[in-house]
C-alpha positions as CSV (number, residue, x, y, z in Angstrom):
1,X,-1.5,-50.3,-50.3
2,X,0.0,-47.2,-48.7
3,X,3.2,-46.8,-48.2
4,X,5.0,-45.8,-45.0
5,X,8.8,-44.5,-44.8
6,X,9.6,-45.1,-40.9
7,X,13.1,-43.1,-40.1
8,X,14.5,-44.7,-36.7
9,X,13.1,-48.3,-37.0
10,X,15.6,-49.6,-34.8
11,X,14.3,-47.5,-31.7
12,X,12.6,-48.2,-29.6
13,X,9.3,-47.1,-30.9
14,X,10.2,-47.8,-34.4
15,X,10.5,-51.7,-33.1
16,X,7.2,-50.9,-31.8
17,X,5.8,-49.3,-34.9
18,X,7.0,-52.4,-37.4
19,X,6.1,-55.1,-34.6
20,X,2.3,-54.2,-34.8
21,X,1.8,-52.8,-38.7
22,X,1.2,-56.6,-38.9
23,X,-2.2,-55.8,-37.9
24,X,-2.1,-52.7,-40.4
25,X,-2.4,-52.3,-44.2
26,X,0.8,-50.4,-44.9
27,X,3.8,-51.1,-46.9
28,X,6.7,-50.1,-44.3
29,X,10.0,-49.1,-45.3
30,X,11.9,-48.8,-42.7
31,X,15.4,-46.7,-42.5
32,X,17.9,-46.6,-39.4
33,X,20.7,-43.9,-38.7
34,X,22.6,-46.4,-40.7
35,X,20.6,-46.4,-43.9
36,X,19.3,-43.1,-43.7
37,X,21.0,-39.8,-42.6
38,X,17.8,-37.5,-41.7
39,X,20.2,-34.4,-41.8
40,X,21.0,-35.0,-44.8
41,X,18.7,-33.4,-47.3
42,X,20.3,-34.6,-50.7
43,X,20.0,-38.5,-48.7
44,X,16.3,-37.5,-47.8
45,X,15.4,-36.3,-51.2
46,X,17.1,-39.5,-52.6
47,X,15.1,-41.8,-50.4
48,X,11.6,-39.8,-51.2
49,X,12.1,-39.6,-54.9
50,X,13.1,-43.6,-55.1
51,X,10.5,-44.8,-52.7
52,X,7.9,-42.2,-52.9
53,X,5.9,-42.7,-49.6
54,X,2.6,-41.5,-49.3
55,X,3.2,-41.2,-45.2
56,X,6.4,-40.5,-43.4
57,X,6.4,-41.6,-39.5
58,X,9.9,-39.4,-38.0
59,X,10.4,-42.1,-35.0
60,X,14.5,-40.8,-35.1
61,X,15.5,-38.9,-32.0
62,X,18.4,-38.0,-30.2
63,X,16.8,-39.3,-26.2
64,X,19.5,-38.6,-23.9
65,X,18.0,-36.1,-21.6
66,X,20.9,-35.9,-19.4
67,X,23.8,-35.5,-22.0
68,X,21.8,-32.9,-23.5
69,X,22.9,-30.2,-22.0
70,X,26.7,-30.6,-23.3
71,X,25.5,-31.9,-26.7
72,X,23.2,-29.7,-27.2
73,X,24.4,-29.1,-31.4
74,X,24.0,-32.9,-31.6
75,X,20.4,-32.7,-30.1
76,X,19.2,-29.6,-31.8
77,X,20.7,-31.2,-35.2
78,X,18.5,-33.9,-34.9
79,X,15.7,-33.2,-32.7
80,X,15.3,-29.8,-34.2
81,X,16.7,-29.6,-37.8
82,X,16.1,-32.7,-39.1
83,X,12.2,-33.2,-38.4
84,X,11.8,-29.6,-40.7
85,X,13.9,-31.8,-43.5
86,X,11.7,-34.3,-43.8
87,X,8.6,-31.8,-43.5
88,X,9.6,-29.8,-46.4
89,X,10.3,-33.1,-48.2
90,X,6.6,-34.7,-47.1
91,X,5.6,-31.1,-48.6
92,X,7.9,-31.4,-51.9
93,X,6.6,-35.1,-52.6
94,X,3.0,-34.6,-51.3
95,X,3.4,-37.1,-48.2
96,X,1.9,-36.7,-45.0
97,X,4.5,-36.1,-42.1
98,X,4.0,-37.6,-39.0
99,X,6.5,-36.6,-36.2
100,X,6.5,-37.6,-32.4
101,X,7.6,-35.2,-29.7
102,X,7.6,-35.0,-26.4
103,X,5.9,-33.5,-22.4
104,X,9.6,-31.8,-22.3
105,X,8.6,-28.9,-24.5
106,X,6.2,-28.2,-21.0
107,X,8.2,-26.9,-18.0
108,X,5.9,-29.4,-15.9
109,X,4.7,-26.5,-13.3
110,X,1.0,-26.6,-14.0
111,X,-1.2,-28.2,-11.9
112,X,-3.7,-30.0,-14.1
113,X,-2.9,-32.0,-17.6
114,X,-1.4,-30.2,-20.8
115,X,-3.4,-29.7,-23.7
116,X,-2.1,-29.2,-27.2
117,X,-3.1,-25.3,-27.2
118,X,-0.8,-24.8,-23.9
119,X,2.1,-22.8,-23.6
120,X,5.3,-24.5,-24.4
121,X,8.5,-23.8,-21.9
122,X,11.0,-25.9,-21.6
123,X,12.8,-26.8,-18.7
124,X,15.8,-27.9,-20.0
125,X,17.6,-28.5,-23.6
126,X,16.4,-31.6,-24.5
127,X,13.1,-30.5,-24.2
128,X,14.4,-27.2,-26.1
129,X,15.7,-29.3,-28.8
130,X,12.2,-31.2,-29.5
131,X,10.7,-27.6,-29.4
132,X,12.8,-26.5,-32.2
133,X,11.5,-29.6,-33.8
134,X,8.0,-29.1,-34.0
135,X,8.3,-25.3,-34.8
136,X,10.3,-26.6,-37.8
137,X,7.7,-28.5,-39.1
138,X,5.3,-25.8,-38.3
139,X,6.9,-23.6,-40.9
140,X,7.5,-26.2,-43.6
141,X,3.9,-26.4,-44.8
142,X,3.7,-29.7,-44.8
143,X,0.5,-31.6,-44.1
144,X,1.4,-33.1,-40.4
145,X,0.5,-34.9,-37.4
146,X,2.9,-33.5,-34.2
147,X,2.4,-36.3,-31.9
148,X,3.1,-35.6,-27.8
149,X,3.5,-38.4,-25.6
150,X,5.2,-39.3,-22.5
151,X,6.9,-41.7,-20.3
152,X,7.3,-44.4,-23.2
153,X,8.7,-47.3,-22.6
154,X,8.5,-51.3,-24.8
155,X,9.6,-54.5,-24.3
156,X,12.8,-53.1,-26.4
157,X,16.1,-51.1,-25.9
158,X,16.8,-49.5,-22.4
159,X,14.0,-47.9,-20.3
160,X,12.5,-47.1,-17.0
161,X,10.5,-50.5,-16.9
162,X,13.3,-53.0,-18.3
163,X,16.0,-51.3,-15.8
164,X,13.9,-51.6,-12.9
165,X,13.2,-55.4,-13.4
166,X,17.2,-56.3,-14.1
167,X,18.3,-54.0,-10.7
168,X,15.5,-56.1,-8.8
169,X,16.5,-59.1,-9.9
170,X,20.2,-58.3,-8.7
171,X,19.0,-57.3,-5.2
172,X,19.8,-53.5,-5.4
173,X,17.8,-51.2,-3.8
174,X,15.7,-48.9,-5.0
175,X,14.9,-45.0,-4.8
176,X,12.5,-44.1,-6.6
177,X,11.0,-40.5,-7.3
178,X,7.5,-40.3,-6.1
179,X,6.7,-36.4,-7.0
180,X,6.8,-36.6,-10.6
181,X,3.4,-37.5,-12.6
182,X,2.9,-38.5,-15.6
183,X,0.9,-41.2,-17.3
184,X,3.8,-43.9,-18.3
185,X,3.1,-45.4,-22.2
186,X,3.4,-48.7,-23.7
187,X,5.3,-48.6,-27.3
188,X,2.8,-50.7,-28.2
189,X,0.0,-48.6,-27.9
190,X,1.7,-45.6,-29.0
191,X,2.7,-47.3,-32.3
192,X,-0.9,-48.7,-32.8
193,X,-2.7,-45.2,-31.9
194,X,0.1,-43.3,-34.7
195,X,-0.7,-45.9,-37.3
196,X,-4.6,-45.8,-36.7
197,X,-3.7,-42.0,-37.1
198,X,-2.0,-42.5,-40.4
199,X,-4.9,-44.1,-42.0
200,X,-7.1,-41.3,-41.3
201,X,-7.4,-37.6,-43.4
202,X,-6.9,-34.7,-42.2
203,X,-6.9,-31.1,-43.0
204,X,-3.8,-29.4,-44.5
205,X,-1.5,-27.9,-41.9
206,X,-0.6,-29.2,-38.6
207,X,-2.3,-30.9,-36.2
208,X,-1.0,-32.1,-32.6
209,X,-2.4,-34.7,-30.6
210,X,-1.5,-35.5,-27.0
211,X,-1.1,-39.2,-26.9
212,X,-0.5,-41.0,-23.9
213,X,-2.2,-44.2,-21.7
214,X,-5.2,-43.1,-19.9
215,X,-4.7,-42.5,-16.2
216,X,-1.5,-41.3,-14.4
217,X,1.0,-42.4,-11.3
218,X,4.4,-41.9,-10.2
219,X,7.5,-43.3,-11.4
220,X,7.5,-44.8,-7.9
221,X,4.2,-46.1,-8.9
222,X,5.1,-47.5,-12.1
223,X,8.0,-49.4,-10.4
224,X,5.5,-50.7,-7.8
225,X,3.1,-52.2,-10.4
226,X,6.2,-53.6,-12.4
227,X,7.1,-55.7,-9.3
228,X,3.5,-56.7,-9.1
229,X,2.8,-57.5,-12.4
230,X,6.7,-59.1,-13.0
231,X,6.2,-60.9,-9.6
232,X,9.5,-60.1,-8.0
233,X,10.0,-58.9,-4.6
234,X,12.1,-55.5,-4.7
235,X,13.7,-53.7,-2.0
236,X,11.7,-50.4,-3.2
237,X,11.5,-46.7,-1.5
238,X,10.1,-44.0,-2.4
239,X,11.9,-40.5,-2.9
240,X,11.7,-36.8,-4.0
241,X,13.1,-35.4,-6.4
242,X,15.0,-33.2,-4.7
243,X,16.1,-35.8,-2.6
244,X,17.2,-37.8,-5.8
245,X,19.0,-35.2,-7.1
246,X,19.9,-34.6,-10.7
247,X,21.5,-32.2,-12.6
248,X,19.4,-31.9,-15.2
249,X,15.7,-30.7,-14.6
250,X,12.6,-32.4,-15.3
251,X,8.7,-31.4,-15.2
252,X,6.8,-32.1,-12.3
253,X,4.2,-32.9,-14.1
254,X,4.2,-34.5,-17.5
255,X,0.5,-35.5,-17.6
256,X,-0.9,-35.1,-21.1
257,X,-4.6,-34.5,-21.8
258,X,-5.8,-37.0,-24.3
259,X,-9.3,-35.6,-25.2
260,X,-8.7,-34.1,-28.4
261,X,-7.6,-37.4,-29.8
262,X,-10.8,-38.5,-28.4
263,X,-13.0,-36.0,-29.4
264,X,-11.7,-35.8,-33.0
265,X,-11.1,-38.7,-33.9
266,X,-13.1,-41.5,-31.5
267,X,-10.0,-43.2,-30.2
268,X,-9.1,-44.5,-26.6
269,X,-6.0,-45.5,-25.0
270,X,-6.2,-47.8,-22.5
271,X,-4.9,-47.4,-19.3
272,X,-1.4,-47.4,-18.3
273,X,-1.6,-50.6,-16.3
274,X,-3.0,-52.5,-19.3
275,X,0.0,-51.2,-21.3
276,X,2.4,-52.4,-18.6
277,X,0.9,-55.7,-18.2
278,X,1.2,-56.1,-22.0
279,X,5.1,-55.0,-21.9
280,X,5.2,-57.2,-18.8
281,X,3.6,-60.2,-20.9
282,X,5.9,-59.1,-24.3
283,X,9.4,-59.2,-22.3
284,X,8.6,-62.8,-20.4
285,X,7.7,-64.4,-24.1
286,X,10.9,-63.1,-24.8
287,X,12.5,-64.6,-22.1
């Protein structure tokens, strides 16, 4: 059996990732902030020399968009140092490194969906950070996967989908930016697509895949199917994004084109509303 060390397990993808390698035939072991420090590199060369992984799956990330800006060391540390770490260890120890990014490294202003051969530019510095990221593992030499995906959301942690059923069910109203698109992602189906991935071979250096559900919407439509798919009645309008306002800036459009997954390697993801009904489904068993 081959074995898997799974940096940020206690994530929200990393819940995702360990929830369905049931259905996979992988040994996980899975390391938090707490267990493993992934700036460390005597701590990573510790762990890799003890556990020897044959496949490393970098689900650790500093998230916060918004405080990004001020902590920008703190997000370049992890989101850009740290992936390059574990690359060159993955190269030392002969492991293949598989590290998730993000739409942010696009500036969102193109009109049609990103493929992995466009030109990053990001829009602000959390997207700057993951940038630094996947140029780090670029120069390690490592044999890696750079996976891109977008709009992610499980039945765990804090996120768009969770936060718009709990302010529903308190009666708040809702504004909700309708001229952003993207194509909004299941954990689930993210975790199952990177560990499908990790069972394959490919060739030495790095490949990036754009993995997202199928199909796209707003986040006004996402919260519109939520409601539907939840069954709750929500006091929900639709606004722009200027009319929103934030401080920090955020692509237009985050679509990602999944056809090279397809092409190279036969797999589909299903479409976003499938996703969301399966999240939908996951958070009311909870319940």
């Amino acid at each position: 059996m081959r074995k898997i060390l799974l940096t940020g397990s206690s994530g929200q993808l990393g819940q995702s990732i360990l929830k369905v390698s049931a259905n996979h035939n992988f040994e996980i072991i899975a390391t938090d902030l707490e267990s493993l420090d992934i700036t460390d590199p005597n701590a990573i060369e510790e762990i890799f020399s003890a556990e020897k992984p044959d496949i490393v799956i970098n689900a650790a990330a500093y998230t916060d968009v918004d405080k990004a800006t001020e902590e920008h060391e703190t997000a370049n540390l992890v989101n850009g140092k740290a992936p390059g770490l574990l690359a060159q260890a993955s190269k030392k120890h002969n492991a293949l490194f598989i590290h998730i990014s993000t739409d942010y490294i696009f500036d969102g202003e193109k009109n049609t969906p990103y493929s992995e051969s466009d030109v990053a530019d990001p829009a602000n510095a959390y997207g700057k950070s993951k940038l630094l990221g996947e140029q780090a593992v670029a120069r390690s030499g490592a044999a890696a996967l750079i996976i891109r995906t977008a709009w992610l959301y499980p039945e765990y942690g804090h996120n768009f989908v969770k936060t718009m059923i709990k302010l529903a069910k308190q009666g708040k109203a809702l504004r909700v930016i309708n001229d952003q698109h993207g194509s909004p992602t299941y954990a689930g189906d993210l975790a199952e697509a990177i560990l499908f991935l990790a069972g394959n071979r490919f060739p030495s250096g790095v490949t990036i895949f754009h993995v997202t559900n199928s199909g796209t919407t707003t986040w006004h439509g996402l919260a519109e199917k939520t409601f539907e798919y939840a069954d709750i009645k929500a006091d929900l309008s639709a606004v722009s994004t200027q009319e929103y306002g934030s401080a920090t800036a955020r692509p237009m459009n985050s679509v990602l084109s999944n056809e090279r997954l397809q092409i190279l390697t036969g797999y589909s993801m299903p479409h976003w509303e499938e996703g969301l009904m399966r999240c939908i489904k996951a958070l009311e068993n909870k319940d």
